[in-house]
C-alpha positions in Angstrom: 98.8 -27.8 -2.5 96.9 -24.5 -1.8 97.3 -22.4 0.9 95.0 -21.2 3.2 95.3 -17.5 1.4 94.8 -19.3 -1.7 91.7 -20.9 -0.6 90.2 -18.3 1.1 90.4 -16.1 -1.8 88.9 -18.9 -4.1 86.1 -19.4 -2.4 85.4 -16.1 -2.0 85.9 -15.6 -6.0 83.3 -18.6 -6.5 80.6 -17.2 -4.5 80.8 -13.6 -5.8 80.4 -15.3 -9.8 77.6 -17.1 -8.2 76.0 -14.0 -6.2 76.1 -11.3 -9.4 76.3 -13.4 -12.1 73.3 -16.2 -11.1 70.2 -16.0 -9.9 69.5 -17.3 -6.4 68.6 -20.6 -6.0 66.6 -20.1 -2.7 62.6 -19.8 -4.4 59.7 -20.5 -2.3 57.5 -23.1 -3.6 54.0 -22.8 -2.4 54.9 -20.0 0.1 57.8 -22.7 1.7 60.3 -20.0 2.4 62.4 -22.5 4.3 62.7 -24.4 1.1 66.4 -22.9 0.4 69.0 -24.6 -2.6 72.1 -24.6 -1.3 74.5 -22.0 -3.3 78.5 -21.4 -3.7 78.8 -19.4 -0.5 81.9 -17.9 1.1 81.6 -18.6 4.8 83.6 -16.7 7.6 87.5 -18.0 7.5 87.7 -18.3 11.1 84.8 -20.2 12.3 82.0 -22.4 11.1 79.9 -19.6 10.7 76.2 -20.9 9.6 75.8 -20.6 5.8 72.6 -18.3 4.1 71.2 -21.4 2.7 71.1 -22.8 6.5 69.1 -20.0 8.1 66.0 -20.6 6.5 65.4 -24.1 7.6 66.8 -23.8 11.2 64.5 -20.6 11.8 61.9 -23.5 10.8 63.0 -25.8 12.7 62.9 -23.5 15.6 59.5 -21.9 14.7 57.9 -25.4 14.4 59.0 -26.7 18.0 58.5 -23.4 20.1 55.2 -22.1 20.1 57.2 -18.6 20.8 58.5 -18.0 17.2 57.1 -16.0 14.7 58.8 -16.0 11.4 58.1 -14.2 8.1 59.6 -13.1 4.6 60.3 -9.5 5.6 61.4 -8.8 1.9 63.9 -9.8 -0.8 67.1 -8.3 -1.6 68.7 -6.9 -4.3 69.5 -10.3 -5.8 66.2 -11.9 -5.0 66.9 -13.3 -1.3 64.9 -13.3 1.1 65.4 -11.2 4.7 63.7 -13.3 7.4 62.0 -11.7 10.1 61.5 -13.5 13.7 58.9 -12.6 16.1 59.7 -13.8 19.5 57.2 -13.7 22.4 55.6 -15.4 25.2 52.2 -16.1 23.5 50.5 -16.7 27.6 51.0 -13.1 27.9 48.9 -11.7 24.4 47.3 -8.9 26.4 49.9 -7.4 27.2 51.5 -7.4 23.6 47.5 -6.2 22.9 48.4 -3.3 25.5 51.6 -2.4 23.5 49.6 -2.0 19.8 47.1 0.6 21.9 50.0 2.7 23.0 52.0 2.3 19.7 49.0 3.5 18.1 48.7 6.9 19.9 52.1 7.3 20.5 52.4 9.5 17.4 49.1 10.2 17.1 47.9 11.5 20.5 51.1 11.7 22.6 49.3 12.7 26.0 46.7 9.1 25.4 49.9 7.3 25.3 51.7 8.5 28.3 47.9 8.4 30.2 48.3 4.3 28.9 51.1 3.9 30.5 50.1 5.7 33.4 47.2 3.4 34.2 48.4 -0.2 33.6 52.6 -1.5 33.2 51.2 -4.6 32.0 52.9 -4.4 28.5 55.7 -5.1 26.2 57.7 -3.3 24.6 59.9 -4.1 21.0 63.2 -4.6 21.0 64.4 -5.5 17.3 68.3 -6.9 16.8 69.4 -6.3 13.1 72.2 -9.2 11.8 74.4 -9.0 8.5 73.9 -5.4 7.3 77.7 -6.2 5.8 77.6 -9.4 4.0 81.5 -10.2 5.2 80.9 -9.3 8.9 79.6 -12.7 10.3 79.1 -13.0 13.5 76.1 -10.9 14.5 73.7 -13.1 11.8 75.3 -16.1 14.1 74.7 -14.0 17.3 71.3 -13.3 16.1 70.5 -16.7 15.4 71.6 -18.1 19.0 69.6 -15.6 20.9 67.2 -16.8 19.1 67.2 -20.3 20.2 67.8 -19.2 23.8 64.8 -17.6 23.8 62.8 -19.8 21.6 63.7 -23.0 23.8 65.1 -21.8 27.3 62.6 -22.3 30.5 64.2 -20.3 33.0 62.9 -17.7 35.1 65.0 -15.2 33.4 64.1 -16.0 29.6 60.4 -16.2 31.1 60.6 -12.7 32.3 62.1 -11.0 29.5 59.8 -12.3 26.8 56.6 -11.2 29.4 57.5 -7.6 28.6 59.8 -7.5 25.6 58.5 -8.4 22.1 62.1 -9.4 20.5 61.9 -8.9 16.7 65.2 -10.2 14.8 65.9 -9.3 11.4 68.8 -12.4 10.7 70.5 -11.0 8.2 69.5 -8.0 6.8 72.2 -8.4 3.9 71.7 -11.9 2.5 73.5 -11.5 -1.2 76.4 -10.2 0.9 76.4 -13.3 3.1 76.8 -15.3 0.5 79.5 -13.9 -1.7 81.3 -12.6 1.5 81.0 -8.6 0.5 80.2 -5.9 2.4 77.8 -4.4 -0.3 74.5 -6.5 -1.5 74.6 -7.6 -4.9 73.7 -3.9 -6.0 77.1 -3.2 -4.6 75.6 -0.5 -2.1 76.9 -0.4 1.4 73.2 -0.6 3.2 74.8 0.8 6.5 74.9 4.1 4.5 71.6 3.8 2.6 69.4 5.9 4.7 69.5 8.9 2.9 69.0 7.7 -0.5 66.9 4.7 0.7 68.2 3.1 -2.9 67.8 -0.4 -2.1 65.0 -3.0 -1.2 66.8 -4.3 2.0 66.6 -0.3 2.9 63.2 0.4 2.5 62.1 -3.2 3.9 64.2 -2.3 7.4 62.5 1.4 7.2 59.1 0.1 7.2 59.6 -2.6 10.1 60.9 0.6 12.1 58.1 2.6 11.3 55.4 -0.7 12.0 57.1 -0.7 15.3 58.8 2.3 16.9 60.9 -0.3 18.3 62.6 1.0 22.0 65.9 -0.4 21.3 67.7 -1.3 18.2 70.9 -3.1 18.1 72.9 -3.5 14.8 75.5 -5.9 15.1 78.5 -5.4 13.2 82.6 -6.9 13.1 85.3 -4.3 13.1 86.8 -6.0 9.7 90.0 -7.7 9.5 90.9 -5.1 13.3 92.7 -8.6 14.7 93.5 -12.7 14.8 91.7 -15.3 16.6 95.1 -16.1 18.1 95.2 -11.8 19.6 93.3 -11.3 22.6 92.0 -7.7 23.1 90.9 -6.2 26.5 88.4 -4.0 25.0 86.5 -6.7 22.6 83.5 -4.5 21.6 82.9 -0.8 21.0 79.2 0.0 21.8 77.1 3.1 21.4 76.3 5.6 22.1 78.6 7.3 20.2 80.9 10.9 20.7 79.8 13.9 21.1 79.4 15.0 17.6 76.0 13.3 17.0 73.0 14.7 14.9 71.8 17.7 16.4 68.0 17.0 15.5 68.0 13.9 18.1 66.3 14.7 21.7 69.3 13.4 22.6 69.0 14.5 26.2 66.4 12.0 26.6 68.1 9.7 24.4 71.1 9.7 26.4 69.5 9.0 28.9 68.7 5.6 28.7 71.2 4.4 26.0 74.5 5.2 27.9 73.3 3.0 31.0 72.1 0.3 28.8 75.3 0.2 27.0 76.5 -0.1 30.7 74.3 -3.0 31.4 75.4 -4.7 27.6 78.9 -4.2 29.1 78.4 -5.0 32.6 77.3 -8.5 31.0 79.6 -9.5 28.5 82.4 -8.6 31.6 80.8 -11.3 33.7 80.3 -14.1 31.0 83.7 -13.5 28.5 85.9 -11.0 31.1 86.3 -8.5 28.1 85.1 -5.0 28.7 84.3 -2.4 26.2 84.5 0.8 24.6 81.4 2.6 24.6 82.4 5.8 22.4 80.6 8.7 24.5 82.4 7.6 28.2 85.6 6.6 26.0 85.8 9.0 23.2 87.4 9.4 20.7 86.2 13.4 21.0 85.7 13.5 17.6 84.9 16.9 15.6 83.1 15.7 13.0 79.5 14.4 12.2 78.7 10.9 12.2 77.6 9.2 9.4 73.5 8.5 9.2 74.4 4.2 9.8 71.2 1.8 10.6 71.6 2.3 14.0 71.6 6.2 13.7 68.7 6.0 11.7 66.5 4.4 13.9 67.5 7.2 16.4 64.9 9.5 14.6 62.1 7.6 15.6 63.2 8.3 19.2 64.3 4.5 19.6 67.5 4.0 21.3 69.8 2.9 18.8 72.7 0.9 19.3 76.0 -0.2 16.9 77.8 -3.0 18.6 80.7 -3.8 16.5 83.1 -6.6 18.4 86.7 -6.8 17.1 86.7 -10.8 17.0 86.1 -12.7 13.9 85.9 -15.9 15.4 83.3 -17.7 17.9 84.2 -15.2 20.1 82.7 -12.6 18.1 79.7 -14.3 18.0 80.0 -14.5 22.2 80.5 -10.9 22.5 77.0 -10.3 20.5 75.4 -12.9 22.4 76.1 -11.2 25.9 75.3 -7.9 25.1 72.7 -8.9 23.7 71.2 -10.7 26.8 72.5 -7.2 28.7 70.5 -5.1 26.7 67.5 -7.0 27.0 67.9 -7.3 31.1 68.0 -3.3 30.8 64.9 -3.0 29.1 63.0 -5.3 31.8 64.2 -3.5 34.6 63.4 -0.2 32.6 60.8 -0.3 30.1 58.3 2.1 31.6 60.6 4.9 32.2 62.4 4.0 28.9 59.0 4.4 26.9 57.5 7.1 29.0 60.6 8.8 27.6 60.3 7.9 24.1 56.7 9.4 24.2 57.8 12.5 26.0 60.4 12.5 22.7 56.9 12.3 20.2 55.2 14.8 22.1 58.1 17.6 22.2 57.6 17.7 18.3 53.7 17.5 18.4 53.5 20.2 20.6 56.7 22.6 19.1 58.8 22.2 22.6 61.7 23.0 22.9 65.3 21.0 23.3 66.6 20.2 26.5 70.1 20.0 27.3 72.2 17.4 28.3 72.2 16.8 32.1 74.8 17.7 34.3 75.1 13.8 36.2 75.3 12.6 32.7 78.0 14.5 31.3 80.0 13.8 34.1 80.5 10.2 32.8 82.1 11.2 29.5 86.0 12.3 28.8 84.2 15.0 26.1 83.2 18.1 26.7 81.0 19.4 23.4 77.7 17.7 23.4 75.7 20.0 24.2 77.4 22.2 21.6 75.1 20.2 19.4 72.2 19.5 21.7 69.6 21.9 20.9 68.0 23.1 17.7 65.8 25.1 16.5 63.5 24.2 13.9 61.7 26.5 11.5 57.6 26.9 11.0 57.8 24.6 7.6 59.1 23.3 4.6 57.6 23.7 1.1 58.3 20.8 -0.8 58.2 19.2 -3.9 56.3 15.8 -4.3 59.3 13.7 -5.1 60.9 14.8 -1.5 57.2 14.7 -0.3 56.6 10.5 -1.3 59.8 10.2 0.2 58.9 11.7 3.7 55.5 10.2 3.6 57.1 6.6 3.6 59.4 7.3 6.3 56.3 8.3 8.4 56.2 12.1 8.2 53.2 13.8 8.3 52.9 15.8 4.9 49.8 18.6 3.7 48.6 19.7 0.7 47.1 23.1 0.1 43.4 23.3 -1.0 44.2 26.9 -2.2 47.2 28.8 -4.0 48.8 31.2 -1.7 51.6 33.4 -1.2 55.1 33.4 0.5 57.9 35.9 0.8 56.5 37.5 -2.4 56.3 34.3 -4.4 53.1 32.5 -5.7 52.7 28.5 -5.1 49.6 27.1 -6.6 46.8 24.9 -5.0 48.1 21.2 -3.9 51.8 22.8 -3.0 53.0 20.3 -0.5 53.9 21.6 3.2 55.8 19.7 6.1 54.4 21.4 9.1 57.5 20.8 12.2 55.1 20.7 15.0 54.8 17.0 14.3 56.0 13.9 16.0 58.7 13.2 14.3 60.0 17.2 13.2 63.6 15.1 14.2 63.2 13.0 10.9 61.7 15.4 8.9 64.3 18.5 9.6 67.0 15.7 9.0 66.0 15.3 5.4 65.1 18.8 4.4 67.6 21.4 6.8 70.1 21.3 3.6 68.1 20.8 0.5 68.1 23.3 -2.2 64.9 22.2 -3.6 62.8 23.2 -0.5 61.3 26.6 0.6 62.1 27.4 5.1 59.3 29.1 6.2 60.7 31.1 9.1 58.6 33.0 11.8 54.9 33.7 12.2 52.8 32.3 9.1 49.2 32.3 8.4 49.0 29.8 6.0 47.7 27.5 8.2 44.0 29.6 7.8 44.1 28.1 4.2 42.0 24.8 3.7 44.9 21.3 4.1 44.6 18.1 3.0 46.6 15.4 4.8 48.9 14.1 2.0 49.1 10.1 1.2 51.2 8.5 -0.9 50.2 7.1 -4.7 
């Protein structure tokens, strides 16, 4: 007789053969994207977590009987799956989701329109999109994701009602599907998708990139398992670490108006998973660790550079109670936004508009520092960006997909005693997202800093576009 090792690892053997060595069996007939053939899959050891090839029809099920639910084909992975998208809103309240799209347009194009927007009528939501299954063995947020979906696809109270009259919730299920089903971290390209943002490699990458961009979402929450950290049968008084993160972040963030708002809304995600589960958390910048090194540019950190206020949650269960932890925070985080949104997104302009109009950083302030054990963040607070960049058109086809604004010269000019010829490709900083541009190019070799006072700007530009 096998043992529960034994079995654990064959199933897990069966479904990776199947993932990489099989096509998926999950194709859309006439456009029926809930159509799904079951596959080998290697579901979670610990629970009944719901299998890939169940997703599909119960987000159909639930779009069908709530008139709340909006889902679509986002993309496909690596290994031809597809990453379902669920729009969830309260459909009596279309003007003020209308109200949202006016602001969302100007908010990187005319900063001071947006904030006047706000100004004059609070009768609009904001996005808040929750990203499930970035690692294919880490299975509780796609479970998570899929119950806050029901609860607010189906529940009537007061307090669902409210949130979905000023939130727009936008749930990616599982942003990793060849990974859910083989049980890997990686997708079938074996690429780690948490750590894709630089390269922007893979499909699941670029799809997520481009529903960040399409929405400047306000909050993003990437739910994650800390792998293998204990037992179902261990109980842990801290059951969830929860950005923001130590002080070592990126130092192109605004973080001071990041900050913030994401501390006290990781207080509010941890304020409500205490009063449903009794677990507290760790939330890494009141908490530490004081760490002296960079973080890694992860899903969450990425979405940072579109001024959103990103989130990791990564709970230490790997059992229902996992999926619990999510679920609460969750429900925190989206109370937060409610109470806040105005402020929230007034901020998240203000963020767009520092880069439009060259401002400065700001430091951290004083009453926020006072709630961490760490004392360098505002070593890495401010920066201080140079004029431009001069590119090359593979970095500039990059940048214009992420959402940076890109020129080409209508001249050939000259810089620091060198000659570039007409249609040279310049990223200008004072632009809404300098953040997300200065990111990409403050360490390339390929790229030209213009420092100081410039006059190329009197040559004839052309906005650049992708071909």
């Amino acid at each position: 007789m096998k043992s529960a090792n034994q079995r654990l690892i064959l199933s897990f053997v069966l479904a990776l053969i199947t993932t990489f060595l099989f096509p998926p069996a999950n194709a859309i007939a006439n456009g029926k994207w809930w159509d799904v053939v079951p596959e080998n899959e290697a579901p979670s050891y610990y629970y009944d977590s719901i299998l890939y090839s169940e997703i599909a029809p119960k987000l159909r099920e639930i779009e069908v009987n709530s008139n709340r639910v909006k889902v679509d084909v986002l993309a496909e992975s690596a290994g031809g799956r597809n990453l379902l998208i669920a729009t969830i809103s309260d459909p009596e309240t279309s003007d003020a989701q209308d109200m949202f799209q006016e602001i969302l347009v100007n908010m990187t194009k005319d900063p001071e329109k947006a904030l006047a927007l706000i100004d004059s009528d609070s009768d609009f939501k904001v996005p808040v999109v929750i990203n499930g299954g970035t690692h294919g063995s880490e299975y509780t947020g796609v479970d998570a994701a899929v119950r806050v979906m029901e609860y607010l696809a189906y529940d009537v109270s007061e307090e669902v009602q409210t949130i979905l009259e000023n939130v727009i919730v936008i749930i990616n299920v599982v942003q990793n599907p060849d990974g859910r089903v083989s049980g890997t971290l990686q997708n079938s390209a074996n690429v780690d998708l948490d750590l894709d943002f630089m390269s922007q490699s893979q499909p699941e990458t670029k799809a997520l990139v481009s529903l960040i961009k399409e929405w400047n979402p306000l909050v993003f929450l990437d739910l994650h398992n800390k792998l293998y950290s204990v037992t179902p049968t261990t109980y842990v008084p801290n059951t969830m670490v929860i950005e923001p993160s130590g002080p070592y972040h990126n130092p192109n963030y605004e973080y001071d108006l990041y900050i913030k708002w994401a501390l006290f809304e990781a207080f509010s995600m941890e304020d409500e998973l205490f009063a449903n589960t009794s677990e507290t958390a760790i939330i890494p910048f009141r908490n530490g660790p004081c760490t002296t090194t960079q973080p890694q540019l992860t899903t969450s950190k990425y979405s940072m550079f579109h001024h959103t206020y990103g989130h990791t949650l990564e709970t230490q269960y790997l059992d229902e109670r996992g999926v619990d932890a999510h679920f609460w925070a969750i429900k925190g985080a989206l109370k937060y936004v409610v109470e806040n949104k105005k402020d929230m997104i007034r901020d998240q302009i203000q963020a767009f508009r520092r880069g439009a109009l060259d401002l400065p950083q700001q430091p951290i302030p004083e009453y926020i520092l006072t709630e961490s054990n760490c004392n360098q963040y505002n070593d890495l607070t401010v920066q201080n960006f140079p004029v431009a960049y001069i590119i090359p058109e593979n970095i500039a086809k990059y940048l214009l997909f992420n959402g940076v604004e890109v020129e080409r010269t209508n001249d050939s000019f000259q810089y620091d005693e060198d000659n570039y010829p007409k249609g040279t490709y310049i990223v200008w900083m004072d632009q809404p997202r300098r953040v997300l541009a200065n990111n990409f190019l403050e360490y390339r070799t390929d790229v030209v800093v213009i420092q100081g006072a410039f006059d190329i700007k009197t040559i004839k530009l052309n906005e650049a576009s992708i071909k």
